[in-house]
N, C-alpha and C positions, 0 to 999 in steps of 0.2 A: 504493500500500500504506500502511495508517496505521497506524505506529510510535508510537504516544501511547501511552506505558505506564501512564499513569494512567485511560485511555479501556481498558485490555486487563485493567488489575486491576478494573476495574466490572463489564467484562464475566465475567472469569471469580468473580465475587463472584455476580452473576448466575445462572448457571449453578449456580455453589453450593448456592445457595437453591433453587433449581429440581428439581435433581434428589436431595436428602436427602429429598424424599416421593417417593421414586418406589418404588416395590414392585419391584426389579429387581436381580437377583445375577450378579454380575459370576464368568467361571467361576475364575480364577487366584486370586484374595483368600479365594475361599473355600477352595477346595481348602488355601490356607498356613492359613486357619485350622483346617479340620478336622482335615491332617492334620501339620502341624508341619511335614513335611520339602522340603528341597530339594531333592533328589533329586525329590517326584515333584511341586514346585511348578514345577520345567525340564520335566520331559515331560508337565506337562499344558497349558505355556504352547506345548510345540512343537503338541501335539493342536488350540492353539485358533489354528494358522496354518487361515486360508481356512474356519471353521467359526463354528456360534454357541455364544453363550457355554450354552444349553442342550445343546447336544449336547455341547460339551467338556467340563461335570459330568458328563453319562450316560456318556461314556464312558469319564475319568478315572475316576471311581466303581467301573466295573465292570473294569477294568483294575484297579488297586490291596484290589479285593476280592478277585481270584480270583488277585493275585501280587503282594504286599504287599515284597517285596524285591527289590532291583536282578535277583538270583541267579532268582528267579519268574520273572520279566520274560524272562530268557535262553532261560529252560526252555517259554516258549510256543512252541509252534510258529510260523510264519508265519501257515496259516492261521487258528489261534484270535488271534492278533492281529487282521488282516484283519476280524475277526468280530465284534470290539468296538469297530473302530476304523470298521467299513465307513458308520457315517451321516455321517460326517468329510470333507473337501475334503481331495485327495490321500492317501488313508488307506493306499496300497496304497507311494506315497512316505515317508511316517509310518513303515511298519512298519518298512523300512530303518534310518532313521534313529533310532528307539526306537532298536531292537537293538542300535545303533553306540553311541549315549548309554551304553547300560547298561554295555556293553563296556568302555567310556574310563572309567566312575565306580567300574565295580568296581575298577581298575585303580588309581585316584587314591585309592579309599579302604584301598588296603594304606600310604599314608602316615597314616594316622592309628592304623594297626595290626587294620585291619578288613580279616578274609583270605577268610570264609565267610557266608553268610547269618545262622549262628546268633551269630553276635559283631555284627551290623549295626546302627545305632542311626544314626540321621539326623545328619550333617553340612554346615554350613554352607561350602558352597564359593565364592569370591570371587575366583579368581584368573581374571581376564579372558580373559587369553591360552588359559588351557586350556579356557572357555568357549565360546571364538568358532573353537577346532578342530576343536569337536564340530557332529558332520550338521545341518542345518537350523535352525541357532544363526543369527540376521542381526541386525541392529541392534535390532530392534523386542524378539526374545525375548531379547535380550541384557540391554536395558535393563528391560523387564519383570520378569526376575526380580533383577536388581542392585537394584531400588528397592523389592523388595516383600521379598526376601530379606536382602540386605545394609545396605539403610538409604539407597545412594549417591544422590545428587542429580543421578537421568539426564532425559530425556526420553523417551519410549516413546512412536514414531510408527510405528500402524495406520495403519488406513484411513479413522477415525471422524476420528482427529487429523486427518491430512492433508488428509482431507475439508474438514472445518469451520475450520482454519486459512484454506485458500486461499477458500473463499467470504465470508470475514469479510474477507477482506483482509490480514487479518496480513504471506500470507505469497504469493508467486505463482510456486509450483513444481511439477515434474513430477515426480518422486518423494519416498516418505515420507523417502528420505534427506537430500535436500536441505532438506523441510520440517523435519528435528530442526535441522539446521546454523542456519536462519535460525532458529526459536524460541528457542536459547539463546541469541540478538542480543536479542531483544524482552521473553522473559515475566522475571519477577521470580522469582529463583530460588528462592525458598520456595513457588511454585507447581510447579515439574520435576516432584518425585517424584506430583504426586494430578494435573495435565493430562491424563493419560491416562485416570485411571478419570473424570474430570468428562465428558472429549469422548467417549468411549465410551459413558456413560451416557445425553449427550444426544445423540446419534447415533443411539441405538437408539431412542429416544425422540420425540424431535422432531427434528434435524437430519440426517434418514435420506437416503437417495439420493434418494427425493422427496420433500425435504421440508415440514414442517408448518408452513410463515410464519405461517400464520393464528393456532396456539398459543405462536410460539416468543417468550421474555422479551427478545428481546435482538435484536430484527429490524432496530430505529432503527441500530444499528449494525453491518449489516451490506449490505456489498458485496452479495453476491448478492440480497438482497432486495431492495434499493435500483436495482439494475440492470434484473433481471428478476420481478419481483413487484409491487412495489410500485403498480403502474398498470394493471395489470390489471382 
């Protein structure tokens, strides 16, 4: 595994460059831009387990348009959930855990003095413990909305991360869990909070499940190309 942090800040400078032309929107960053709140920058980070980032817009979008408050959200039924979540990986597991989310933040937001949908106004929530009790809350959606909501300097390991860590070498593990542990050993922590939207970015892009050696900026340093590509 190669641990040269001055070899991993090239690489992710790399990377940098690479993907600021990319014509590609990422679904969670947008969604905090469009729509401010955290409330539904959490349920559309939970919508984008096991999904792409196009589907997790379409169906955030149409969920927040036809029940723009926590209180909307309760009053769906099952199936009209189901029904905007249905292009989704696990959607039918999603609605569950929706419903539960709603359930917990109406609940968290009578400490702020918000009792009714019509008093509702987005709240920034940061206390961890009550994030990680809520349904299908795990390390990845955790840290996802801590860094994009709160500011904190986490690491947010998907699939893209974990991916492209272990093929690079960085990192040589069997889950995204153990791949966050090691990367806060290695990267420079003024990269944590944006590793995630770079390796996702170029995951989608070029360092996909099969992927693109031919086009990728950064192939001299990398393990998996050097192993099995490069002599082909």
């Amino acid at each position: 595994m190669n641990y040269d942090k001055k070899q991993i800040i090239e690489v992710l400078k790399k990377i940098e460059d690479y993907v600021k032309n990319l014509n590609d929107k990422l679904a969670v960053p947008y969604i905090l831009e469009k729509y401010k709140d955290p409330f539904k920058v959490l349920i559309a980070t939970v919508i984008s387990i096991r999904t792409r980032e196009e589907q997790t817009i379409e169906a955030s979008e149409k969920l927040f348009s036809k029940a723009p408050t926590p209180w909307d959200i309760l009053n769906l039924s099952d199936r009209e959930l189901e029904d905007i979540l249905r292009k989704c990986g696990l959607y039918k597991q999603k609605v569950k855990w929706i419903k539960e989310i709603t359930r917990k933040w109406i609940e968290y937001l009578k400490r702020f003095g918000i009792k009714n949908k019509n008093e509702y106004k987005p709240v920034k929530v940061c206390d961890e413990n009550f994030l990680l009790s809520l349904p299908g809350v795990g390390r990845k959606v955790l840290n996802v909305y801590l860094s994009l909501v709160c500011g904190k300097d986490v690491i947010a390991v998907d699939t893209h991360v974990h991916r492209i860590a272990n093929r690079l070498g960085w990192v040589n593990t069997k889950t995204p869990e153990e791949t966050e542990k090691q990367l806060y050993r290695i990267i420079p922590k003024e990269y944590w909070r944006k590793i995630n939207r770079l390796l996702v970015l170029f995951g989608r892009n070029v360092c996909s499940y099969k992927p693109k050696c031919e086009i990728c900026p950064i192939k001299e340093y990398c393990k998996f190309y050097k192993e099995k590509c490069k002599n082909k």
